[in-house]
C-alpha positions in Angstrom: -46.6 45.0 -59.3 -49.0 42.3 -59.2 -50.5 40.8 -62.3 -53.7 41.6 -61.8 -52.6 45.3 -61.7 -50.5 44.9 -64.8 -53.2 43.9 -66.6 -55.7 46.5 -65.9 -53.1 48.7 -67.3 -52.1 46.6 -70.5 -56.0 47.1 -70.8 -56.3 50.9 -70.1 -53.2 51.5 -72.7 -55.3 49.3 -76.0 -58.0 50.9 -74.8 -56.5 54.7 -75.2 -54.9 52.9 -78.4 -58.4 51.7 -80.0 -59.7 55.7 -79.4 -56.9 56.9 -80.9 -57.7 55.0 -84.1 -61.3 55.6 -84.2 -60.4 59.7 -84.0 -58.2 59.0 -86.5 -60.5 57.3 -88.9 -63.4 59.6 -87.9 -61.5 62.3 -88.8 -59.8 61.0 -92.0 -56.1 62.4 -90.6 -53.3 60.3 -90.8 -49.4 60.8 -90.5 -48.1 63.7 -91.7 -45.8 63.8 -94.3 -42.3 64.5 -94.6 -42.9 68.4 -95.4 -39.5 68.6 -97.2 -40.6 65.4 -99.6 -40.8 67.2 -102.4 -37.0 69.1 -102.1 -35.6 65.7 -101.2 -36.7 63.8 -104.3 -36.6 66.6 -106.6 -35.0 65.7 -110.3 -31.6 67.5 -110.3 -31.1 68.6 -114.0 -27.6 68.6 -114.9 -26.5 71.0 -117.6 -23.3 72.5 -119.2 -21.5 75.5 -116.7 -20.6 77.6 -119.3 -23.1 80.6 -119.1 -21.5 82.3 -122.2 -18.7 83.2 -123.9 -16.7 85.0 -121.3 -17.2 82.5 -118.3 -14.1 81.3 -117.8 -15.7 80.0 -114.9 -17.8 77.4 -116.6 -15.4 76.8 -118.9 -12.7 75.9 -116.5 -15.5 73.2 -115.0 -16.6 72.3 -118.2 -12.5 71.4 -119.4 -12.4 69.5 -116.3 -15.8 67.4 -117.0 -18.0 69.0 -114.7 -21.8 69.6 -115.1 -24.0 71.7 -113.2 -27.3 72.0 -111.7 -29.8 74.9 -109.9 -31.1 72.5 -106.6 -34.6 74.2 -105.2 -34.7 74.7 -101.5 -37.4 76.5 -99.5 -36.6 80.0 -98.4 -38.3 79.7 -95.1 -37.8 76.1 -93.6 -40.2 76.8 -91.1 -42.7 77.2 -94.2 -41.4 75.0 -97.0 -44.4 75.1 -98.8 -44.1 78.7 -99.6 -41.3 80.6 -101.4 -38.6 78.6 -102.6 -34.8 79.9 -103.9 -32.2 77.6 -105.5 -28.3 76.9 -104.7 -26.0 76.3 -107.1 -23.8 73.4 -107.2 -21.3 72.1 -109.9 -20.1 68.2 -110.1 -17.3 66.4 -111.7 -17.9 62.7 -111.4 -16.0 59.7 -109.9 -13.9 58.3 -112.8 -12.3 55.7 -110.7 -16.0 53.7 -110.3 -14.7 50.6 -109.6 -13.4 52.3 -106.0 -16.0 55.3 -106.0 -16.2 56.0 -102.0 -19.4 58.8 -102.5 -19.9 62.4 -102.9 -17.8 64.7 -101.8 -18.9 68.2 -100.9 -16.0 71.0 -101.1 -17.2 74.4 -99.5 -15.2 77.8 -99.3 -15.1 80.1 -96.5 -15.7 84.0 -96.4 -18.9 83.9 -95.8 -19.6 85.0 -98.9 -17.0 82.6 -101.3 -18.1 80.8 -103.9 -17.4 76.9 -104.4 -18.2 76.1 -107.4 -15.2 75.7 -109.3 -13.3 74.2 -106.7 -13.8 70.5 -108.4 -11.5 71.9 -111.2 -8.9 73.2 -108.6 -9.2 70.7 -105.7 -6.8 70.9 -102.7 -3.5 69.3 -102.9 -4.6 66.7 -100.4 -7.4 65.2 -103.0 -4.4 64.1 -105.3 -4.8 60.9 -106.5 -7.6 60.3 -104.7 -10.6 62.8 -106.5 -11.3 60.3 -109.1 -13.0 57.7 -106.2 -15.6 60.8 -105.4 -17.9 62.6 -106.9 -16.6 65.6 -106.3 -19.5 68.8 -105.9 -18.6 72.1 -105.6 -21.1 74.3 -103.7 -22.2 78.4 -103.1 -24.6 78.3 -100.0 -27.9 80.2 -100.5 -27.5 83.7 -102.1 -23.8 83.2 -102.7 -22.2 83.3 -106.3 -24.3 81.8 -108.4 -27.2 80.6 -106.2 -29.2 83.5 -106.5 -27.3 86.3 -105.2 -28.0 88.6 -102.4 -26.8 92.1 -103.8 -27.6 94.9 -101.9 -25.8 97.5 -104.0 -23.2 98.5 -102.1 -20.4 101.1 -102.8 -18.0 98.7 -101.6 -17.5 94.7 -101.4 -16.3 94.5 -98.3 -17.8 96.2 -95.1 -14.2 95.3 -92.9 -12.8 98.9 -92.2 -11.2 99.8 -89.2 -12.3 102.3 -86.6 -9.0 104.8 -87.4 -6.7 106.9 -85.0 -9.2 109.3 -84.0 -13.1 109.7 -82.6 -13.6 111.5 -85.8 -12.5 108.6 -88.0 -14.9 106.2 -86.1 -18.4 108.4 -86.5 -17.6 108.5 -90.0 -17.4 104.4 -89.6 -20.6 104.6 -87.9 -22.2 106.4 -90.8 -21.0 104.3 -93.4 -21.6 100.9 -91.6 -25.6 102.4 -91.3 -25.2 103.5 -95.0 -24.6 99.6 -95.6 -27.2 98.4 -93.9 -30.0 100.6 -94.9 -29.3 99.7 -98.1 -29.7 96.1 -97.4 -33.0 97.0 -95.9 -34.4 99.4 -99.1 -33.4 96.4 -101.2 -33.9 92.6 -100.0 -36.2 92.8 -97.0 -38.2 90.0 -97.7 -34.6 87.9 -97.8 -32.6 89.3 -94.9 -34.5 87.0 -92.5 -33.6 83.6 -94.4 -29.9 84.4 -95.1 -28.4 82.5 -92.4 -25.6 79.2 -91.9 -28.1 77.2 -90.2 -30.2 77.4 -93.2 -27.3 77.1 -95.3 -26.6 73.7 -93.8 -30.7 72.7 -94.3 -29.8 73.6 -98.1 -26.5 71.0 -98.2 -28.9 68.5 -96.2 -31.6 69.1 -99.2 -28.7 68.6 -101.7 -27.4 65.0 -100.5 -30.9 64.0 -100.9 -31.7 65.3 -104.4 -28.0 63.9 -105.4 -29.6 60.4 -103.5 -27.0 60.4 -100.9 -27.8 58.8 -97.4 -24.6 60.1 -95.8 -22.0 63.2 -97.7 -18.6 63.5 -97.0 -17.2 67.5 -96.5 -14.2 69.3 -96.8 -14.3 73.2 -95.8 -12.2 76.1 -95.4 -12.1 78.9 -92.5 -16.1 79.7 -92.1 -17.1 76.8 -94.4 -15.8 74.6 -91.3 -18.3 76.6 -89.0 -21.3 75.6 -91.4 -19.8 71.9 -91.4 -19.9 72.1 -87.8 -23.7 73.5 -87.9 -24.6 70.3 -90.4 -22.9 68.1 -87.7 -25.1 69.3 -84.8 -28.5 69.3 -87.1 -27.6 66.1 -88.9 -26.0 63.9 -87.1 -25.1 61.0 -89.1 -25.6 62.0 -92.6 -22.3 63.3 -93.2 -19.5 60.0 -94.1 -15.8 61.5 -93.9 -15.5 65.5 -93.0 -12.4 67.4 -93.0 -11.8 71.3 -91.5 -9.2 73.1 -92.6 -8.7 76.3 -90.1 -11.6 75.8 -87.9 -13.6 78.6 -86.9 -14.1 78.8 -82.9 -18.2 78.5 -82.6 -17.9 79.1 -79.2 -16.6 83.0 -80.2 -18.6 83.3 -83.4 -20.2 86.5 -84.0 -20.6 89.5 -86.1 -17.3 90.9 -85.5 -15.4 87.5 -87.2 -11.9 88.8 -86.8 -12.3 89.9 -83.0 -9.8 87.5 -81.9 -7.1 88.0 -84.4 -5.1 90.8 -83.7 -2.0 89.1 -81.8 -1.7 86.6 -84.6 -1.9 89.6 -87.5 0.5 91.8 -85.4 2.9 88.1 -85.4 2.3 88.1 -88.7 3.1 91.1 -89.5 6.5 91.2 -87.7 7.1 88.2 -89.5 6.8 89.8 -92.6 8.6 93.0 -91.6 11.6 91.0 -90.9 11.6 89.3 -94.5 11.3 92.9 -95.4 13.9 94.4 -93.6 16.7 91.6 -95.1 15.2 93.2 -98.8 15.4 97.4 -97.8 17.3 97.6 -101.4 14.3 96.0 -103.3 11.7 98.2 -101.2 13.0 100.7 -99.3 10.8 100.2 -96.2 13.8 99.6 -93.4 16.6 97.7 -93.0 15.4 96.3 -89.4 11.9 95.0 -88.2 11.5 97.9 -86.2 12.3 100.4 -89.0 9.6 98.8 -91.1 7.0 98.4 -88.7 7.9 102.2 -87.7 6.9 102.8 -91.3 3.9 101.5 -91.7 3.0 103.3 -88.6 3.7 106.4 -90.5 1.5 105.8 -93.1 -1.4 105.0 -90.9 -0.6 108.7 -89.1 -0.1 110.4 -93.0 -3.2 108.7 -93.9 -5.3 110.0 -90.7 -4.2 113.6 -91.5 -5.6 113.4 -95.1 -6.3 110.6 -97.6 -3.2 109.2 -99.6 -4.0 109.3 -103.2 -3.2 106.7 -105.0 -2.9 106.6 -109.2 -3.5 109.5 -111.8 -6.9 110.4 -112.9 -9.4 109.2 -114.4 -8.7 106.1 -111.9 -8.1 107.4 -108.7 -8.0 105.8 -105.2 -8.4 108.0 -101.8 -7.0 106.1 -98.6 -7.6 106.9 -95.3 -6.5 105.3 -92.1 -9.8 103.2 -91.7 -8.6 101.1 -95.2 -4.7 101.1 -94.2 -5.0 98.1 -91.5 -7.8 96.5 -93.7 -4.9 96.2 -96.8 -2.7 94.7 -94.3 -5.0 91.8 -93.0 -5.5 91.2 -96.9 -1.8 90.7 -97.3 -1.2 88.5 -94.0 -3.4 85.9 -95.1 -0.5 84.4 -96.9 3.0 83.9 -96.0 4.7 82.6 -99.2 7.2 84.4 -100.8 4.6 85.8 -103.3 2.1 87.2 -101.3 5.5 88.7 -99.4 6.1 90.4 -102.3 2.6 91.4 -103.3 2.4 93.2 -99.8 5.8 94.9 -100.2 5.0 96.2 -103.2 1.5 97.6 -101.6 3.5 99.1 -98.6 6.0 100.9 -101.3 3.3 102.6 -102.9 1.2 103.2 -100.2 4.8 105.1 -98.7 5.1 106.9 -101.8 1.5 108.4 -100.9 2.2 109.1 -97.5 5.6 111.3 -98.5 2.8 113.2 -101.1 4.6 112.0 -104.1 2.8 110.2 -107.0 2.0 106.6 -106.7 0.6 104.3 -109.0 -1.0 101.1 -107.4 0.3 97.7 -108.3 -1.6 95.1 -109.9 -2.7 93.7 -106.8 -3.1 97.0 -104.9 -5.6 97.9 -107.7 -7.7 94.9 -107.4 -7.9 95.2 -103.6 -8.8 99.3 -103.7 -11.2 98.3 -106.4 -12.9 95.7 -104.2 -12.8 97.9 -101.1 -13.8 101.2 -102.6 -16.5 100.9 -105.7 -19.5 98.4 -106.0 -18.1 95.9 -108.2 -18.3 93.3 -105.4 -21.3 94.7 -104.0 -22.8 90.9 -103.8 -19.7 89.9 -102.3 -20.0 91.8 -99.2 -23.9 91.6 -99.4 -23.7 88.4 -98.6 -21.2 88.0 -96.2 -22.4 90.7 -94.4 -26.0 89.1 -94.4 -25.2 86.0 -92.8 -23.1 87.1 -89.9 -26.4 89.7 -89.0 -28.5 86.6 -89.3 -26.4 84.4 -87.6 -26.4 86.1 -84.2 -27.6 89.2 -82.9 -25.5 92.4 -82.7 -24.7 95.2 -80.1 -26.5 98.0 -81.2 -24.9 100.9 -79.4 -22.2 102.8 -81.2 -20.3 103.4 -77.9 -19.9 99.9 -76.9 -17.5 99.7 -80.0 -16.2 102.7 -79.0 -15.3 101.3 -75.8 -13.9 97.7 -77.0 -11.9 100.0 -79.9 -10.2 102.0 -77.2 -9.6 99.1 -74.7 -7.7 96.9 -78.1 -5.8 100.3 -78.6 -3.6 99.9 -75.8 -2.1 96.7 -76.4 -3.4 96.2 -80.3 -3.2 99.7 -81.8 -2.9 99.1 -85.3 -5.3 96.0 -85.6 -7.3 96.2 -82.6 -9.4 98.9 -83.7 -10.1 97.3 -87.2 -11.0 93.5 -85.6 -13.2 95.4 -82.9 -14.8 98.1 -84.9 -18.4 98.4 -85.4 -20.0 96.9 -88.6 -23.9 97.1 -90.5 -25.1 94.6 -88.1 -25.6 97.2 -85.7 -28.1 98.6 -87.6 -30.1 95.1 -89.1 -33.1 95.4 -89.9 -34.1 91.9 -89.0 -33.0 90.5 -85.6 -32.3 86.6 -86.3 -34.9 84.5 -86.4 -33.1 81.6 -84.1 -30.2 81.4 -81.6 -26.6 80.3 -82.4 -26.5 76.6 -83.0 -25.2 74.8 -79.8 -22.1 72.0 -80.0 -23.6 69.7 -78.0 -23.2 66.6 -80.6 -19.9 64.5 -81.1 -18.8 64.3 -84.7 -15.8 62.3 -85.9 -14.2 64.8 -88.4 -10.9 65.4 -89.0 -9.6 69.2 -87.9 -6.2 71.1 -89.6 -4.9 74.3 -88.5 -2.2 76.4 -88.3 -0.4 77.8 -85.5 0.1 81.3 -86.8 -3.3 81.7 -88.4 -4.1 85.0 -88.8 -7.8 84.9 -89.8 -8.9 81.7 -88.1 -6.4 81.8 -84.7 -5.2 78.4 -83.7 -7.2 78.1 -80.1 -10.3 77.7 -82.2 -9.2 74.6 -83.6 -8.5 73.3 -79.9 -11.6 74.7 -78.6 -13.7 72.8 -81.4 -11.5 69.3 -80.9 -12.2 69.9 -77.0 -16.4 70.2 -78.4 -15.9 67.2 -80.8 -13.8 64.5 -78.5 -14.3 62.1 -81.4 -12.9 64.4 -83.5 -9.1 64.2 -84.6 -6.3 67.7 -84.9 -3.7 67.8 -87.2 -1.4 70.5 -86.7 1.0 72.6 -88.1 3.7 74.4 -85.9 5.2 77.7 -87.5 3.8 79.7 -90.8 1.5 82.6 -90.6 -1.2 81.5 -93.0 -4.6 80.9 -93.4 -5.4 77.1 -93.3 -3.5 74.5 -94.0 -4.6 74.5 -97.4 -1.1 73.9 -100.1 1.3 74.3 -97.2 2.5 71.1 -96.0 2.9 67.6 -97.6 2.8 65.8 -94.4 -0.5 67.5 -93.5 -1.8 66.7 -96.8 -1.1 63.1 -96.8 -2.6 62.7 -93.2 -6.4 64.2 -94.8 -5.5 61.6 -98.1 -5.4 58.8 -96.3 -8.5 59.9 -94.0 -10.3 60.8 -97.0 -9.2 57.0 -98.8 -9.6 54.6 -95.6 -12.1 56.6 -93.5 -10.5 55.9 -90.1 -8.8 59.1 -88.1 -5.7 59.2 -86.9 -5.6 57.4 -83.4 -4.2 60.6 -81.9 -4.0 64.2 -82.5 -0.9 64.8 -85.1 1.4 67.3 -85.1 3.8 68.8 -87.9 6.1 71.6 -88.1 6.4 73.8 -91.2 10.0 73.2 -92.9 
């Protein structure tokens, strides 16, 4: 290009430049400002946790020198200037200040579990090390106790499975739509907004208020999905994040458990076989296959007619859509307590099936009391609300029907419970945007377990393969959700991440002991 050409168009450019400006000033426009301005440099007030006498709750934060604060976020991001909600989020400052690395934002999984107390019970890996942080416990948007979503459900839990028979299923099909219109008679105007990728503009809006430029994380399960979410729409404003069973976002959808039936059928022969070496505590068989015959049993007894279970005025009617939902409960754990919690379920749960009288166990009550009256309506609300925002739903009963009988033949107790239909077939509200795409490399630091039963391990190696910045700690053996507690090797490895900052060089593999 000659210069005589390049400066007739140096000259046409300040000349589109000078009408630019004089529109501008004609027109008195300018900039636009940042529309979320007002979120961002909002005064956070910080106030005691304790909402009365009986919240142990607050208390518990309160012992541990937390404080906690209501943070306003817009309802609709795409209109920030309208409606607005708040999320709750509790924070027990660095005491160590001398070494204070930044905030630190724990976040529980479900969806649907609260966060806020988890300063005052942090994970095993934060040893030692909580004091450099301030350490923030957070409910996403209508969770716990940021406003929450309730839509008055007889249940807190919509996870059923299909049953043994065509009957069983219609009857799923009708409940499921039961849940579902009831979320549309009673928060319509909210159903749209309840979504992770609006749960991860919220945690954006709380760095700022808490005048963060970067926040590190550390979730659990489906929290590591919305830490993935904040990755891709903030890159760079997260410092040091750590996933502890990683959800697959390349198979997240509205049926969340769709994948996990081999690992909750390993899990469950695992189990049998610590059973079977205890038949004179529990009666259930004195092999694996004796015990797993059992609990087939019950599933049939429970398909003919309902077990009961207690003596009235408290009594609990199980059929074969909640037997396979008590036994993904009791897999998530494979210490020698939840072992026994699960034994004693099955013991009473055989006790109904034989027609005899059976009184539930501690924990037996507290799960049928979850599962079958509206306690935890919010709970389930919520959990429920996001996975229908998230992504859109199939909304013909038969193509359950179809991927229920298909997981039959090689799945048959679990695959028709982690394939069954669910309210999101009958949303209301389609969502408002598509699934968020990994497209982003993020430097965070993965954990999972082999034998996962509610997160399965090849999500964790799909999301490393989607992250190749990213790092994978592992844990070989154990059928249990996250790392979490499990393993001091595993729990060093995120401590010293956490401290330094740096990843491992390499992925790192353990092996349970």
């Amino acid at each position: 290009m000659t210069p005589s050409v390049t400066n007739v168009i140096t000259g046409i450019r300040r000349s589109l430049i000078g009408v630019a400006g004089l529109l501008i000033s004609l027109t008195g426009a300018s900039a636009p400002a940042n529309p979320l301005e007002r979120y961002h440099h909002q005064h956070v007030e910080w106030t005691s946790c304790v909402r009365g006498p009986h919240d142990e709750i607050g208390k518990r934060l309160e012992r541990n020198g937390a404080r906690c604060a209501a943070i306003t976020v817009p309802l609709d991001y795409d209109a920030p200037g309208g409606r607005t909600t708040t999320v709750a989020v509790s924070r027990i400052a660095a005491t160590d200040t001398a070494h204070r690395i930044g905030t630190l934002v724990l976040v529980a999984g479900g969806p649907g579990d609260s966060a806020l107390s988890a300063g005052a019970e942090p994970p095993a890996s934060l040893a030692g090390i909580a004091s450099r942080f301030d350490v923030v416990g957070y409910d996403p948007r209508f969770v716990g106790r940021s406003e929450p979503l309730d839509c008055e459900w007889p249940t807190g839990f919509a996870f059923r499975s299909a049953g043994l028979t065509r009957g069983s299923f219609e009857r799923q099909v009708a409940f499921q739509k039961d849940l579902a219109d009831r979320c549309r008679s009673t928060q319509p105007t909210l159903l749209p907004y309840v979504t992770t990728r609006n749960a991860a503009r919220d945690l954006d809006v709380v760095r700022a208020a808490l005048g963060e430029n970067r926040i590190s994380y550390y979730g659990f399960s489906y929290a590591t999905y919305l830490g993935t979410v904040y990755t891709q729409l903030f890159p760079g404003r997260f410092d040091r994040a750590v996933f502890d069973g990683p959800v697959n976002p390349l198979r997240y959808d509205t049926r969340l458990l769709r994948d996990t039936a081999p690992a909750n059928e390993a899990a469950l022969s695992a189990w049998a076989t610590w059973a079977a070496d205890r038949h004179d505590a529990y009666g259930l068989g004195r092999t694996r296959a004796e015990v797993l015959d059992r609990i087939n049993g019950i599933e049939r007894a429970a398909a003919q007619e309902p077990l009961i279970i207690g003596v009235p005025p408290e009594v609990f009617r199980v059929d074969d859509t909640i037997i396979p939902t008590l036994l993904v409960s009791g897999l998530a754990d494979d210490s020698d307590g939840a072992r026994k919690a699960l034994a004693d379920t099955l013991t009473v749960l055989a006790k109904a099936a034989g027609r005899k009288p059976a009184l539930p166990s501690t924990d037996l009550r507290t799960t049928l009391t979850f599962l079958t009256t509206g306690a935890d309506s919010a709970y389930g609300s919520a959990a429920t609300a996001v996975l229908c925002g998230d992504v859109a739903a199939p909304r013909d009963p038969e193509t359950y029907w179809h991927d229920i009988q298909r997981s039959r033949r090689t799945h048959p107790l679990f695959g028709p419970a982690v394939h069954n239909i669910t309210p999101c077939a009958f949303w209301p509200t389609p969502p408002r945007e598509q699934p968020t795409t990994v497209d982003k490399d993020a430097p965070v630091l993965l954990a999972a377990t082999t034998g996962d039963p509610r997160t399965p391990y090849e999500g964790a190696r799909t999301l490393r393969s989607l992250l190749p910045s990213s790092r994978l700690v592992t844990l070989q053996g154990g059928h249990h959700h996250t790392v979490g507690e499990n393993n001091a090797c595993v729990n060093a490895t995120i401590r010293t991440y956490l401290t330094a900052g740096h990843l491992p060089p390499h992925d790192v593999y353990y092996r349970e002991p």
